[in-house]
C-alpha positions as CSV (number, residue, x, y, z in Angstrom):
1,X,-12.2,2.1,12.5
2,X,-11.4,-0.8,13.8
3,X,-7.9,-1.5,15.8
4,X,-5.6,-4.4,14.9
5,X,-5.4,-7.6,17.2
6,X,-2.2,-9.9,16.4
7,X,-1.7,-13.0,17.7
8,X,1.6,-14.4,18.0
9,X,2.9,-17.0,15.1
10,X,-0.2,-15.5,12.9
11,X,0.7,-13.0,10.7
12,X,-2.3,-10.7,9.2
13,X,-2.2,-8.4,5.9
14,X,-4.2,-5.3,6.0
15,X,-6.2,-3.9,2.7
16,X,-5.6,-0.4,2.2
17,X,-9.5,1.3,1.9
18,X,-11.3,4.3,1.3
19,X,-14.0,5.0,3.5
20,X,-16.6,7.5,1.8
21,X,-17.4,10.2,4.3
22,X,-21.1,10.8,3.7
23,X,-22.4,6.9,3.3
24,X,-19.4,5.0,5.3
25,X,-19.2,3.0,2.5
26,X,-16.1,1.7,0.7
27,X,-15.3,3.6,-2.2
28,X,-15.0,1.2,-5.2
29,X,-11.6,0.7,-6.7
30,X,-9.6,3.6,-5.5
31,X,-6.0,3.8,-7.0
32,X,-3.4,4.2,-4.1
33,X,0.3,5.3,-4.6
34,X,3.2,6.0,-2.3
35,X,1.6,3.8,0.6
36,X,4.2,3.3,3.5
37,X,4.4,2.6,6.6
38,X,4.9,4.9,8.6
39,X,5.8,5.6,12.8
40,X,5.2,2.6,15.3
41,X,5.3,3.4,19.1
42,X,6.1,0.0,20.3
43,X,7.5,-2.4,17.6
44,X,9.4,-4.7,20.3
45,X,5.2,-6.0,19.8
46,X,4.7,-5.6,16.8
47,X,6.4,-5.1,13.3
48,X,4.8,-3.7,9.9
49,X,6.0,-3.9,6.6
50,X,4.3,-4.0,3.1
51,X,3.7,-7.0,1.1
52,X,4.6,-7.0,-2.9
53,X,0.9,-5.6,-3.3
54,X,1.3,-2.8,-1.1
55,X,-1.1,-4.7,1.4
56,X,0.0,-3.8,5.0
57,X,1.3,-6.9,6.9
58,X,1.3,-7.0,10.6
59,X,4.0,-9.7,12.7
60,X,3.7,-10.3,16.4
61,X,6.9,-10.0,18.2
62,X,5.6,-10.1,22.0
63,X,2.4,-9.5,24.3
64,X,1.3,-5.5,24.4
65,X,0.5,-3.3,22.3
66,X,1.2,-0.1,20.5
67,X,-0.1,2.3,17.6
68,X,1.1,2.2,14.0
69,X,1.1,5.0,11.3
70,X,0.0,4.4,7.6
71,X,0.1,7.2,5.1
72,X,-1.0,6.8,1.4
73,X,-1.7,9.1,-1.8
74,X,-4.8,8.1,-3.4
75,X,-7.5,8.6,-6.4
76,X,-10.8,7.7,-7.3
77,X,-14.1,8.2,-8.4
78,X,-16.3,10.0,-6.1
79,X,-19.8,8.2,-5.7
80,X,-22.1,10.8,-5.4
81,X,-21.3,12.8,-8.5
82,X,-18.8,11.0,-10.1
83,X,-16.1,13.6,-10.2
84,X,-12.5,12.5,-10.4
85,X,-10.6,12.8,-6.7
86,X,-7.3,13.1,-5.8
87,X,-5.8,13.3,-2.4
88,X,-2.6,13.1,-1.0
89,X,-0.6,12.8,2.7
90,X,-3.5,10.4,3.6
91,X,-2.6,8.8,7.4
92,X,-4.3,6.7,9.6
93,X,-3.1,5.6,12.9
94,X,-4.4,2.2,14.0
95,X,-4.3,0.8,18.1
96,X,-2.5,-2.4,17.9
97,X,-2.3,-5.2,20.5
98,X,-0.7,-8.4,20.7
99,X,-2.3,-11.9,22.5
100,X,0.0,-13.5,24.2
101,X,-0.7,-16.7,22.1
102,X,-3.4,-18.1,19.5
103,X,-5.0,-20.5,21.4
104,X,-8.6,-19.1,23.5
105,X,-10.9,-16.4,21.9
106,X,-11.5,-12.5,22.4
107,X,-14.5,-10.9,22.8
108,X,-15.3,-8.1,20.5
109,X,-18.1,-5.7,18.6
110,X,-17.3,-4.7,15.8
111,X,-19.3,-2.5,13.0
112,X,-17.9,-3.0,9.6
């Protein structure tokens, strides 16, 4: 999974997903309940909050960077056999960093 890069004066939203285990695919319309935000190691970088569609929104304070926690309750279809899923105390922790401004480019690879 990807981490998050911030630049300052650009805030970015973040789409809660479902990743299915056995073809790395997105699962298709999962249902997600009690998302929150959840521990942040550094947020004089960085703050996170979510948006009125529970999309996660990230805000750069400063340069540096930090993790941040998300946890979630979710249902949906499972691909393979189509058996109803339910799971819940879903967390992710994501390695955030913060540019110290928007102007220049980064280098990355990244696999969707």
């Amino acid at each position: 999974m990807s981490d998050i890069s911030l630049a300052i004066g650009s805030p970015k939203s973040g789409i809660f997903t479902l990743i299915d285990n056995k073809t790395q695919l997105p699962v298709a319309s999962p249902v997600f309940t009690n998302q929150a935000v959840g521990a942040n190691s550094n947020p004089e970088f960085a703050t996170f909050a979510l948006d009125g569609s529970n999309n996660a929104v990230g805000t750069a304070i400063a340069a540096g960077s930090g993790t941040i926690t998300f946890t979630t309750d979710a249902s949906w279809t499972d691909p393979g056999d189509n058996s109803a899923q339910t799971q819940t105390g879903l967390t992710v922790t994501k390695a955030f960093t913060v540019l110290p401004s928007a102007d220049g480019a980064t280098f990355d690879v990244v696999f969707p």
